[in-house]
N, CA, C and O atoms as a MOPAC input file, in Angstrom:
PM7 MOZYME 1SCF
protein

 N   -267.37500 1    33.65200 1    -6.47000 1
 C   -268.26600 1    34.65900 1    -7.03200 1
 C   -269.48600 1    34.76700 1    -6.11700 1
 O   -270.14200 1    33.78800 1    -5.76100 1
 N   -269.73300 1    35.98900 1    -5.77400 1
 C   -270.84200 1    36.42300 1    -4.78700 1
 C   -271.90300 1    36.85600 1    -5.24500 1
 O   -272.02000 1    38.08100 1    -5.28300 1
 N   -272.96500 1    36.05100 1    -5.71900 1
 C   -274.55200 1    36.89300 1    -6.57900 1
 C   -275.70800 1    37.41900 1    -5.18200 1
 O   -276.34500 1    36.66900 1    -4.44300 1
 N   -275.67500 1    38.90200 1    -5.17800 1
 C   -276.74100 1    39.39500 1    -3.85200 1
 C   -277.98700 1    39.57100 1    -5.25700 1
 O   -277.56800 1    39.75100 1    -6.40100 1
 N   -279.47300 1    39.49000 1    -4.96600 1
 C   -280.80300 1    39.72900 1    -5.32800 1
 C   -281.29600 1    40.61400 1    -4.02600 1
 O   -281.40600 1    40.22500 1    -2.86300 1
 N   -281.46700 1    41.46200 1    -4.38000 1
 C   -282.46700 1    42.39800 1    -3.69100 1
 C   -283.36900 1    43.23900 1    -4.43600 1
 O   -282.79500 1    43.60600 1    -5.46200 1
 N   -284.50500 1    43.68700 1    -4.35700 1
 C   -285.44400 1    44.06800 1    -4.30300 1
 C   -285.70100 1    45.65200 1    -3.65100 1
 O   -285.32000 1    45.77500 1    -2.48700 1
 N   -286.38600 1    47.01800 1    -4.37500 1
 C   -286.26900 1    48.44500 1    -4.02200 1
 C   -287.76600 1    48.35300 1    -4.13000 1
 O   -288.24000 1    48.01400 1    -5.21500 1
 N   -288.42000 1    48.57400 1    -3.29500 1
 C   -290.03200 1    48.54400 1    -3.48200 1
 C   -291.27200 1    47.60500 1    -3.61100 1
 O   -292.50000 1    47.55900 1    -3.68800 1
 N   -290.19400 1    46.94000 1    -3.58500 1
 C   -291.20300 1    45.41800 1    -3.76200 1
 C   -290.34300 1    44.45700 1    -3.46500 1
 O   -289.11700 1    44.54200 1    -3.54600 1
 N   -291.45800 1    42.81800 1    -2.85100 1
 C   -290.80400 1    41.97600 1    -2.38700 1
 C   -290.45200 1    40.91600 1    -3.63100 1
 O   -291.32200 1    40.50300 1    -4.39700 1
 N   -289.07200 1    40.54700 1    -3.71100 1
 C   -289.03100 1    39.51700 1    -4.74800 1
 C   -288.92200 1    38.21800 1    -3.96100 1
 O   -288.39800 1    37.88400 1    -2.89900 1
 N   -289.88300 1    37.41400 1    -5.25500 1
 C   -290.28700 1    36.43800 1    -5.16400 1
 C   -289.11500 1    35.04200 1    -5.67500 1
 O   -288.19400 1    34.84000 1    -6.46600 1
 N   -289.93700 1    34.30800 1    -4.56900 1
 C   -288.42000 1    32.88300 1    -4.89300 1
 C   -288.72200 1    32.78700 1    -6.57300 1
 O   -287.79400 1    33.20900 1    -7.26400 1
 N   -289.99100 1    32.24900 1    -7.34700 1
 C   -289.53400 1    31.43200 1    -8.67900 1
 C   -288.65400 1    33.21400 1    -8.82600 1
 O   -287.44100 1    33.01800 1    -8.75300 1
 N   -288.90200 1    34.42900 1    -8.96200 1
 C   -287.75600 1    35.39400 1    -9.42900 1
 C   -286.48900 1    35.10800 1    -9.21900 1
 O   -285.59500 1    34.56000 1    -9.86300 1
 N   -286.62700 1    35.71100 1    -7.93000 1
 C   -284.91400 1    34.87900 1    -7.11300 1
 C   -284.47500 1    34.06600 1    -7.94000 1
 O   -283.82900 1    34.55400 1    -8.86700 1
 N   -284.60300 1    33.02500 1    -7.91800 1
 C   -284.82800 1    31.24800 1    -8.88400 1
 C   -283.82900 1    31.95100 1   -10.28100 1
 O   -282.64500 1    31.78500 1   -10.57300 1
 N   -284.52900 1    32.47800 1   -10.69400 1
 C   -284.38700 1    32.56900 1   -12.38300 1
 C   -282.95100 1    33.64400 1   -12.36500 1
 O   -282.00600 1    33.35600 1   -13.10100 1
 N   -282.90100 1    34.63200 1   -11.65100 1
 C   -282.29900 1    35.71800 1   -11.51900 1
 C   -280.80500 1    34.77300 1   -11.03800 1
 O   -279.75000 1    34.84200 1   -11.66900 1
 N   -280.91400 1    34.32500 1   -10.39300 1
 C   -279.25800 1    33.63000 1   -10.04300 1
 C   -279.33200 1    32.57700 1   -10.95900 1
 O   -278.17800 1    32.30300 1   -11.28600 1
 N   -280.24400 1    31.75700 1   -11.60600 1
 C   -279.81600 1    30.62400 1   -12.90900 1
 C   -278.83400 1    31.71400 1   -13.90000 1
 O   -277.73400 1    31.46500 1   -14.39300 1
 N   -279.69900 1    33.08300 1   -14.00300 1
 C   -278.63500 1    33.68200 1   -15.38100 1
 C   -277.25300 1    34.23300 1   -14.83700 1
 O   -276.16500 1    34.30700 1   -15.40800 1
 N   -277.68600 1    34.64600 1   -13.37900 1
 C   -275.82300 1    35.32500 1   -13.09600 1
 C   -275.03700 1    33.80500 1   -13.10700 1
 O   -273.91800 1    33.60100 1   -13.57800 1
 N   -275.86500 1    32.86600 1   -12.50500 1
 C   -274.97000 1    32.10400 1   -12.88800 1
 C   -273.87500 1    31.51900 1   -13.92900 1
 O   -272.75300 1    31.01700 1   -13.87200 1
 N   -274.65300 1    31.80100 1   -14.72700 1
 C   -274.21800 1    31.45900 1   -16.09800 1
 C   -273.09600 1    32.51100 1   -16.94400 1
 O   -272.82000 1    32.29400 1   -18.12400 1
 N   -272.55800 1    33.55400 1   -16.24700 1
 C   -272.08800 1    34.77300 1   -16.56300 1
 C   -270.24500 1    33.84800 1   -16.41300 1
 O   -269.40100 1    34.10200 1   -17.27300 1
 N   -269.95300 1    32.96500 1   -15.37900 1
 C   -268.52200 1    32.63800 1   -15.12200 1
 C   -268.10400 1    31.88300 1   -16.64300 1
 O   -266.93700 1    31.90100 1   -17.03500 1
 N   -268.75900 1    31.49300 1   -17.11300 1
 C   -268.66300 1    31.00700 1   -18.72000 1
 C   -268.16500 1    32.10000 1   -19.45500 1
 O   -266.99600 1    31.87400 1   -19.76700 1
 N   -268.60500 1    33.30100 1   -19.90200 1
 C   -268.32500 1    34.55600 1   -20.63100 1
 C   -266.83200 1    35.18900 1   -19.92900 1
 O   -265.95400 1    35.73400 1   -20.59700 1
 N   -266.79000 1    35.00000 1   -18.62100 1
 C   -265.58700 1    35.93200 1   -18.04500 1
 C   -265.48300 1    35.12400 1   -16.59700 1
 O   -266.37200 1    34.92200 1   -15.77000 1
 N   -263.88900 1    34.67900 1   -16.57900 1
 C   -264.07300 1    34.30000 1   -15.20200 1
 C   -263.76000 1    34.97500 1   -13.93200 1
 O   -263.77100 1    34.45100 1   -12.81800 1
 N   -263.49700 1    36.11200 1   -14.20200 1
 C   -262.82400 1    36.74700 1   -13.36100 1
 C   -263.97400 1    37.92300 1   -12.47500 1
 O   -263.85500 1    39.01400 1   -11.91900 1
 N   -265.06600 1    36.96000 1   -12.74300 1
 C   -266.04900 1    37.75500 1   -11.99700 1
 C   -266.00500 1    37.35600 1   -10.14600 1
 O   -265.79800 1    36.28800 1    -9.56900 1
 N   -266.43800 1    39.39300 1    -9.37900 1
 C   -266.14900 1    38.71400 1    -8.11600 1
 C   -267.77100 1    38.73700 1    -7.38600 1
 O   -268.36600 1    37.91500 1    -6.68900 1
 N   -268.14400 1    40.11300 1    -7.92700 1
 C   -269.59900 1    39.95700 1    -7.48700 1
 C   -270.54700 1    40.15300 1    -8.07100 1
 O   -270.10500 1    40.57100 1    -9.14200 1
 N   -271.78200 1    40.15000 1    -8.15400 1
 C   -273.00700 1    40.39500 1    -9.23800 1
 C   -274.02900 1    40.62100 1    -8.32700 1
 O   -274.48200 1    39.78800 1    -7.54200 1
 N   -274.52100 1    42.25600 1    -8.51000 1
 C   -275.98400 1    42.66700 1    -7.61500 1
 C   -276.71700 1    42.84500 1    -8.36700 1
 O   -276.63400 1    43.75000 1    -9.19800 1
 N   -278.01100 1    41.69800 1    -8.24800 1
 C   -279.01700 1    41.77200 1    -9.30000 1
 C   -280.26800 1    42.92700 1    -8.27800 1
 O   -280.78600 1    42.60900 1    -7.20700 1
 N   -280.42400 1    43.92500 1    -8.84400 1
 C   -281.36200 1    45.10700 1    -8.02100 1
 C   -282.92200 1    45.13900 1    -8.86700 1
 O   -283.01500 1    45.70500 1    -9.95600 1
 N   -283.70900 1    44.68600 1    -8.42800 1
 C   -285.39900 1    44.95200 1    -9.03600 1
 C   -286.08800 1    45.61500 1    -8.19300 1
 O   -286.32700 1    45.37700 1    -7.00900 1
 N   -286.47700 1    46.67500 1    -9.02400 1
 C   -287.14100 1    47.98900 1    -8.52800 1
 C   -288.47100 1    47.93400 1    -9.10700 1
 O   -288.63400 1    47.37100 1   -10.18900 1
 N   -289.42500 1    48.46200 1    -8.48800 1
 C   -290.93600 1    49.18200 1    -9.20800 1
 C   -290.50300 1    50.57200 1    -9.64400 1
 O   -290.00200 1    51.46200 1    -8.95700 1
 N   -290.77300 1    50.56300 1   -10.80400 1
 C   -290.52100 1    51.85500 1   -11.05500 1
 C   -291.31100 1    53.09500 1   -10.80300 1
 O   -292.40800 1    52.60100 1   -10.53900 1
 N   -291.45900 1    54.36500 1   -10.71500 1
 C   -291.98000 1    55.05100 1   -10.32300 1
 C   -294.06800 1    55.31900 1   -10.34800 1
 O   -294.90200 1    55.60700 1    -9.48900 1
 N   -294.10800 1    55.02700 1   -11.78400 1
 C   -295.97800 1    54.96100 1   -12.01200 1
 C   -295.96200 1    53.62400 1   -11.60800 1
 O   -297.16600 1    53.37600 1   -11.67300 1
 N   -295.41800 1    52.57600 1   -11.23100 1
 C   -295.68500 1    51.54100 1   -10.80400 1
 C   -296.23000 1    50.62300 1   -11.62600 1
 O   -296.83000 1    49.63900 1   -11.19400 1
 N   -296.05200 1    50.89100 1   -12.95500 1
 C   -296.80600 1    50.16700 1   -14.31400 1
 C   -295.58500 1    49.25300 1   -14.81600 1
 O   -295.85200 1    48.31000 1   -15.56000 1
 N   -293.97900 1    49.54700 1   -14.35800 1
 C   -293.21000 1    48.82400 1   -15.13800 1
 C   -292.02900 1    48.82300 1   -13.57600 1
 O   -291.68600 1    49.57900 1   -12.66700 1
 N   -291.78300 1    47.46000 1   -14.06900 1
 C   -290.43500 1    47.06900 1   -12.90500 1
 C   -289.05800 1    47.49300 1   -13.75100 1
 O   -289.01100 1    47.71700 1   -14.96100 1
 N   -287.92500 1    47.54700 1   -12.78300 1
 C   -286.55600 1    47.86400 1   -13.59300 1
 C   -285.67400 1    47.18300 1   -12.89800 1
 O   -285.60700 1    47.23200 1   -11.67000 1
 N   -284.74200 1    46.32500 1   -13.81500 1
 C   -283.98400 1    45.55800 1   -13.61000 1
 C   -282.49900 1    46.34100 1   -13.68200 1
 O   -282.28700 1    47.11900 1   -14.61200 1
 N   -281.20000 1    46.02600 1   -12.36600 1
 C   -280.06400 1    46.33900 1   -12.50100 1
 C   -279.03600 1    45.83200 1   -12.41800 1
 O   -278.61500 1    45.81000 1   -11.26100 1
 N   -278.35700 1    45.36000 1   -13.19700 1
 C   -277.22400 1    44.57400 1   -12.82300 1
 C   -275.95200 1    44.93200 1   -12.75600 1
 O   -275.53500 1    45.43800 1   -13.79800 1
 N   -275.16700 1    44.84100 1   -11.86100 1
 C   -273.71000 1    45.36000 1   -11.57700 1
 C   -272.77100 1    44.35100 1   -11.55000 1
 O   -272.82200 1    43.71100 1   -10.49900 1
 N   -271.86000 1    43.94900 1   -12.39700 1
 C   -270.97600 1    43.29900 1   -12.52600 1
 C   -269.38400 1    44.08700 1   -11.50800 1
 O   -268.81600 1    45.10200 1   -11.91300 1
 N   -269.04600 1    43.48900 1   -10.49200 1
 C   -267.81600 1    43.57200 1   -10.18500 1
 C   -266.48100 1    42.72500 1   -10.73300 1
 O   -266.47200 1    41.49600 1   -10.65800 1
 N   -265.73200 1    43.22100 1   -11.10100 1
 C   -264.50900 1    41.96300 1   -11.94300 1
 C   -263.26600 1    42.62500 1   -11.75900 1
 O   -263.03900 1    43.82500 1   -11.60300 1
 N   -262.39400 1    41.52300 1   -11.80600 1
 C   -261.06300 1    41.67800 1   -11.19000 1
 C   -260.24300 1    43.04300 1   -12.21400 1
 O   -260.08400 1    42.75400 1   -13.40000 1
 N   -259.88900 1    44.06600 1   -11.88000 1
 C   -258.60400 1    44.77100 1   -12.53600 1
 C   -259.26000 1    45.66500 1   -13.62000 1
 O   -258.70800 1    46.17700 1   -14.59300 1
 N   -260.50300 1    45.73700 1   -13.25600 1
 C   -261.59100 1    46.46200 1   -14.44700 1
 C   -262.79800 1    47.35400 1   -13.46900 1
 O   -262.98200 1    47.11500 1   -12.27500 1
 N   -263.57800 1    48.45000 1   -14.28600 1
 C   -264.04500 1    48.89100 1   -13.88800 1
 C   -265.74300 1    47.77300 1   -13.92900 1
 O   -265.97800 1    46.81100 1   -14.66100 1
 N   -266.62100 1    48.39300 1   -12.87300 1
 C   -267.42900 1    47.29200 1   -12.75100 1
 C   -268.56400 1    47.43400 1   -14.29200 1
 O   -268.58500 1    48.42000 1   -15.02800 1
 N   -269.12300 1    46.60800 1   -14.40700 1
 C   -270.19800 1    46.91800 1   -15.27900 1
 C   -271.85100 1    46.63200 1   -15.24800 1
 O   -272.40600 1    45.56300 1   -14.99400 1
 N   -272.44300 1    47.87600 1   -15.57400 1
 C   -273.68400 1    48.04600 1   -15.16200 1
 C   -274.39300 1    47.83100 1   -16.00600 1
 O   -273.98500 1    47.86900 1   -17.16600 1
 N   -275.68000 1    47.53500 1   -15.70600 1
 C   -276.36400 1    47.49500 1   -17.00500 1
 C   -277.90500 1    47.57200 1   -16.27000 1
 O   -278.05400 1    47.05600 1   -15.16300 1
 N   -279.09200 1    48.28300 1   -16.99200 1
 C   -280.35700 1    48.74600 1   -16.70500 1
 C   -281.38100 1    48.34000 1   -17.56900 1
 O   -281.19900 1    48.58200 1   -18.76200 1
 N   -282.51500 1    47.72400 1   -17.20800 1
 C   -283.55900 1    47.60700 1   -18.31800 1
 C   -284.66500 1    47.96900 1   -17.91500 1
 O   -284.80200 1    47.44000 1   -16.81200 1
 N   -285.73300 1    48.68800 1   -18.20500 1
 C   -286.99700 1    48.40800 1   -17.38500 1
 C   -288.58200 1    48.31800 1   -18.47900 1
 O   -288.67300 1    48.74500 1   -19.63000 1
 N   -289.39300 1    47.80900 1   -17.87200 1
 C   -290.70500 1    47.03900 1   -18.56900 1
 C   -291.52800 1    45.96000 1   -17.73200 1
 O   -291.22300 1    45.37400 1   -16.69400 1
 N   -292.37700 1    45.90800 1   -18.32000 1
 C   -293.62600 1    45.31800 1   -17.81100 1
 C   -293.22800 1    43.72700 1   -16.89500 1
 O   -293.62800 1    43.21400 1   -15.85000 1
 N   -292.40100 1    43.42300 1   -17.78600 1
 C   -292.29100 1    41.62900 1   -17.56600 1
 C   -291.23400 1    41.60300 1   -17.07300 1
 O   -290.28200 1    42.01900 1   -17.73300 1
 N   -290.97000 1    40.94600 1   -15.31800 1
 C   -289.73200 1    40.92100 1   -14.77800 1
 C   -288.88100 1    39.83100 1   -15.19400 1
 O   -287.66000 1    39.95200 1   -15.09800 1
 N   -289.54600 1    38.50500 1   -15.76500 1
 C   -288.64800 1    37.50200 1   -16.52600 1
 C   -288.12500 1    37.88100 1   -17.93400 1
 O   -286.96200 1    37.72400 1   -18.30700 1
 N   -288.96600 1    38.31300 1   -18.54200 1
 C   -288.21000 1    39.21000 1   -19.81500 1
 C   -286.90400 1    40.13900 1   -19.57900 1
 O   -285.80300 1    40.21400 1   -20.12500 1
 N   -287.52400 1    40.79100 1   -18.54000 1
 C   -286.55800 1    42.15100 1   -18.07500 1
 C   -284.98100 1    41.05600 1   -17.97400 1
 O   -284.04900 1    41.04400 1   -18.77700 1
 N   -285.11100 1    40.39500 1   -16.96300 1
 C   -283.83400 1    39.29600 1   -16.15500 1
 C   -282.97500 1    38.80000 1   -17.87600 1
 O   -281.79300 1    38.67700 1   -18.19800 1
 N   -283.79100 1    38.69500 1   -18.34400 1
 C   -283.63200 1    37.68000 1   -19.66300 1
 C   -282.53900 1    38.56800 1   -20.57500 1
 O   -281.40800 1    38.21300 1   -20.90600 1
 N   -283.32900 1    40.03200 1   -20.93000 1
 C   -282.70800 1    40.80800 1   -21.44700 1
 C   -281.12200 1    41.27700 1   -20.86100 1
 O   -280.07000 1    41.07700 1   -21.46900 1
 N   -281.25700 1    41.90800 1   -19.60600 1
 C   -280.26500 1    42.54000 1   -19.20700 1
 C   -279.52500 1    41.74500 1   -19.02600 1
 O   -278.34100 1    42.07300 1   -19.09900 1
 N   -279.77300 1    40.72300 1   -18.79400 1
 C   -278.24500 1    39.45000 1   -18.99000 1
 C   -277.71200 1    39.16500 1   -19.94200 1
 O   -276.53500 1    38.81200 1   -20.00700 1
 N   -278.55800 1    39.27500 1   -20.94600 1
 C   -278.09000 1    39.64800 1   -22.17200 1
 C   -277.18300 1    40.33400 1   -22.95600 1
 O   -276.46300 1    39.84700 1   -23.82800 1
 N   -277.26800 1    41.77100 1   -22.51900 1
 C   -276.48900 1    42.63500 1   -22.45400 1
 C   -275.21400 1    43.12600 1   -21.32100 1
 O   -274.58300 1    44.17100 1   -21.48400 1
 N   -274.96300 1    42.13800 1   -20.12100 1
 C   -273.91200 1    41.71300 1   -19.89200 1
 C   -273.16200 1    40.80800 1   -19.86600 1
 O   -272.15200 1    40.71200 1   -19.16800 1
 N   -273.61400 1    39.99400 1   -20.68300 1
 C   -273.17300 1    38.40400 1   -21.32000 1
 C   -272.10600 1    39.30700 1   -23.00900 1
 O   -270.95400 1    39.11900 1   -23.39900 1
 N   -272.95400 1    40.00500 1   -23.41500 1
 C   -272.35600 1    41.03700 1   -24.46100 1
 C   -271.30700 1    41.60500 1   -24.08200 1
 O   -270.28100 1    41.16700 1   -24.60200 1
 N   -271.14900 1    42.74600 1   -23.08000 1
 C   -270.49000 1    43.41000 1   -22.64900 1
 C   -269.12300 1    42.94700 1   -21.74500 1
 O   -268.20000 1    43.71200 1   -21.46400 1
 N   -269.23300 1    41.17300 1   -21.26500 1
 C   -268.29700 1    40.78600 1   -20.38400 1
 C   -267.25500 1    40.32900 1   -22.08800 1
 O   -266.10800 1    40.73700 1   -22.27000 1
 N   -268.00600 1    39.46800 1   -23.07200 1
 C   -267.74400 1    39.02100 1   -24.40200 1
 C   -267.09200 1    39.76900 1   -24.92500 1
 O   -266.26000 1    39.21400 1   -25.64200 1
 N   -267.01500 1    41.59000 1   -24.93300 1
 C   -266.30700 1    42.24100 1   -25.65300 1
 C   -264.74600 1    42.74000 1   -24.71200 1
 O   -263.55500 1    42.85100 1   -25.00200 1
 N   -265.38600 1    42.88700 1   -23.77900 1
 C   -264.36300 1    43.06600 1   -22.76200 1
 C   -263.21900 1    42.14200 1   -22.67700 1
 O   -262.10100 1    42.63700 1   -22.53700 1
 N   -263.41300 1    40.29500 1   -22.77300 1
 C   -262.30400 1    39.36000 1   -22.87000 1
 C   -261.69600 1    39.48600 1   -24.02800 1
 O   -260.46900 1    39.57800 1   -23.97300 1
 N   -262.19500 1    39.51700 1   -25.05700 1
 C   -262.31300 1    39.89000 1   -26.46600 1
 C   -261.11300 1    41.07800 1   -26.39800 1
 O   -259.97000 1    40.79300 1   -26.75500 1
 N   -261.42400 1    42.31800 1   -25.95400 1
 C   -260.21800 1    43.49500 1   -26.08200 1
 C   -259.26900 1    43.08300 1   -25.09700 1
 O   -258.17100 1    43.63600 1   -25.16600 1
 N   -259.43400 1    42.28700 1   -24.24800 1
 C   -257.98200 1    41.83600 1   -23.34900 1
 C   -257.20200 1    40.63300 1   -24.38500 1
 O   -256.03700 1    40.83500 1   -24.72700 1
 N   -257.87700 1    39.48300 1   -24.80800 1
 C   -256.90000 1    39.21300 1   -25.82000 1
 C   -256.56500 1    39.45600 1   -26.76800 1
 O   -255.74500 1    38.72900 1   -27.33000 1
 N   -257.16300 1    40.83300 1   -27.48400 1
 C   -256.38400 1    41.54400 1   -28.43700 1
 C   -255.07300 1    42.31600 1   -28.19000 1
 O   -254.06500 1    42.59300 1   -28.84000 1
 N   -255.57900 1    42.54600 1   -26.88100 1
 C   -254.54800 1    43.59500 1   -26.28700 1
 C   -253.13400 1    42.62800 1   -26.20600 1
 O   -252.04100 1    43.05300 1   -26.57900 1
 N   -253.34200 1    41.30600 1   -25.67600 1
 C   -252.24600 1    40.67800 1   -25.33400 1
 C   -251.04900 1    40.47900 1   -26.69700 1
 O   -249.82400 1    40.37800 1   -26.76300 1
 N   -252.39800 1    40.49400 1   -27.86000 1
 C   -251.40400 1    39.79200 1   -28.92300 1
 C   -250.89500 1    40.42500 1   -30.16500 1
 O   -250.62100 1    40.00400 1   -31.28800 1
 N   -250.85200 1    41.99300 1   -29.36600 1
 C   -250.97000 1    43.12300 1   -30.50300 1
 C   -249.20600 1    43.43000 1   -30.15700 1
 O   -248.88600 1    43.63800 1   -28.98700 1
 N   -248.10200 1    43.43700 1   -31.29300 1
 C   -247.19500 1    43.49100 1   -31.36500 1
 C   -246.80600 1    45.24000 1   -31.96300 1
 O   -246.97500 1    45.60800 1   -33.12500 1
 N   -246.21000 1    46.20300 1   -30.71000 1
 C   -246.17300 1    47.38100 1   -31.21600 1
 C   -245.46100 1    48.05500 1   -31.13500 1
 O   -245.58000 1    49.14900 1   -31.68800 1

């Protein structure tokens, strides 16, 4: 599994970096069939709120994205992992339904 952090407008910082690969890390638990994860932090346009992006690549599936944006970039990281910790959960979830559905 390949986790890239980059940064659109601003430089990210190691404790960020740091925190941002502790949570992709933690994503091979929910789904293992992950191949890559681009964590993208942007300033957003008034420059009052950063935006967090995460792109899940995974084997035999389409990839999955997910967007948050707000004031607090550890909140932000916190959240949107959140919601692909959700989204990988429902996804294994409909593959072993799928397997064990007799039709």
């Amino acid at each position: 599994m390949q986790i890239k952090v980059s940064g659109k407008h601003l430089e990210v910082t190691e404790p960020i970096r740091e925190h941002a690969l502790e949570r992709a890390g933690r994503l091979s638990r929910f789904y293992d069939r992950i191949q890559e994860i681009n964590i993208i932090i942007d300033k957003a346009d008034n420059h009052q709120h950063e935006e967090v992006e995460v792109i899940v690549d995974v084997e035999k599936s389409d990839a999955f994205i997910t967007k948050k944006s707000g004031p607090d970039l550890y909140i932000l990281i916190d959240e949107v992992f959140g919601k692909v910790e959700r989204q990988l959960r429902d996804h294994k979830e409909k593959l072993r339904n799928r397997k064990h559905q007799v039709g």
